[in-house]
N, C-alpha and C positions, 0 to 999 in steps of 0.2 A: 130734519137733522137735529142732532140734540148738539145741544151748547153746554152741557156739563155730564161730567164723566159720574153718576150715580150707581154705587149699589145697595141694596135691602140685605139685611142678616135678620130674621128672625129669630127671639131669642126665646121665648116660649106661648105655649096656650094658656092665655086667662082665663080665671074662673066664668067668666062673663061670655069668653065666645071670642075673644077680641084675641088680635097676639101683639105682644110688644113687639116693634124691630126696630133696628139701630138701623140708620141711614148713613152711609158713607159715601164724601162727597170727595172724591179722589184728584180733584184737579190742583196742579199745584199752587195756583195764587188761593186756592179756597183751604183746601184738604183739610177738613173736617169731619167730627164725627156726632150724630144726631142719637143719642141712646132718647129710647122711653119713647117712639114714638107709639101710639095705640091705633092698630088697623085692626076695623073690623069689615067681616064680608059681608056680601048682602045677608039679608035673613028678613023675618016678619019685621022686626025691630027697628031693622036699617035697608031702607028697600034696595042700596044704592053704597058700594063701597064708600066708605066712613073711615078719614085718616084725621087725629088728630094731634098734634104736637105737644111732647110733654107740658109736663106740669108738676110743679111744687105747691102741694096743698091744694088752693083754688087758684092760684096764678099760673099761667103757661107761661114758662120761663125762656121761650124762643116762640115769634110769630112774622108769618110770610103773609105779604100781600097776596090774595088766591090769584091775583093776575102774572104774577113772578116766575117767570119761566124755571127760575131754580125749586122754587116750591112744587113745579107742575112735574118736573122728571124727579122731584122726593116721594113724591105721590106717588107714578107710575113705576117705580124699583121695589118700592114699600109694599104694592099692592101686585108686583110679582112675585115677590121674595115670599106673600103669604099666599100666590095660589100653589107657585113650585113647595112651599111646604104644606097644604093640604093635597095635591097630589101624591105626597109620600105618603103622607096618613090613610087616604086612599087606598096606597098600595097591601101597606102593611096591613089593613083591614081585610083586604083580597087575599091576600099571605095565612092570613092568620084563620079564615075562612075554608082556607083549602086544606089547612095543616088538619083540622076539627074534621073537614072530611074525607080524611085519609084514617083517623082515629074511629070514624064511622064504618067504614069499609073494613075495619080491620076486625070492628064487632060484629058486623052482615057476616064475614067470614068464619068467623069462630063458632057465631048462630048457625049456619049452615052445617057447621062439620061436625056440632051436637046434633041436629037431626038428622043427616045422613051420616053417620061414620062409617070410614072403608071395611 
């Protein structure tokens, strides 16, 4: 059972792989909003979901005890918010895959009806 009302907004793809999302902590004695944090997903680099809490320059200018229940569901909305947005990405790759071979079918067809025409 979660003890705070969290959710993840992703706000774009870093150059690096990583996405920034803003954490929004909805409850009302907290209701807060966590911009800059950096998730990255697994990869060679990071075997192991990687969330880290902004920062200004070299300082992290907000830090949670990793045992902090509130830190533990910023984590898990952060690291939804970035699978429901690479799922989109996903899709759009699939989308944009199908549209290229509709473009392809349309050149088979044209191929065809130069070497047979009625």
């Amino acid at each position: 059972m979660k003890m705070y009302y969290v959710e993840g907004e992703v706000h774009k793809l870093l150059p690096n792989g990583a996405y920034r999302v803003k954490a929004k902590v909805l409850d009302a004695p907290l209701a807060m909003y966590i911009n800059g944090i950096v998730v990255f997903p697994p990869s060679g680099k990071h075997p192991d979901w990687t969330i880290y809490t902004p920062k200004a320059g070299n300082a992290r200018i907000i830090e949670f005890a990793k045992s902090s229940t509130l830190w533990q569901e910023i984590q898990e909305a952060c690291i939804n918010a970035v699978k429901l947005e690479m799922s989109y990405e996903q899709a759009n790759e699939i989308v944009d895959l199908d549209q290229s071979g509709d473009k392809t079918d349309e050149q088979l067809k044209n191929d065809l009806n130069n070497l047979f025409p009625d």
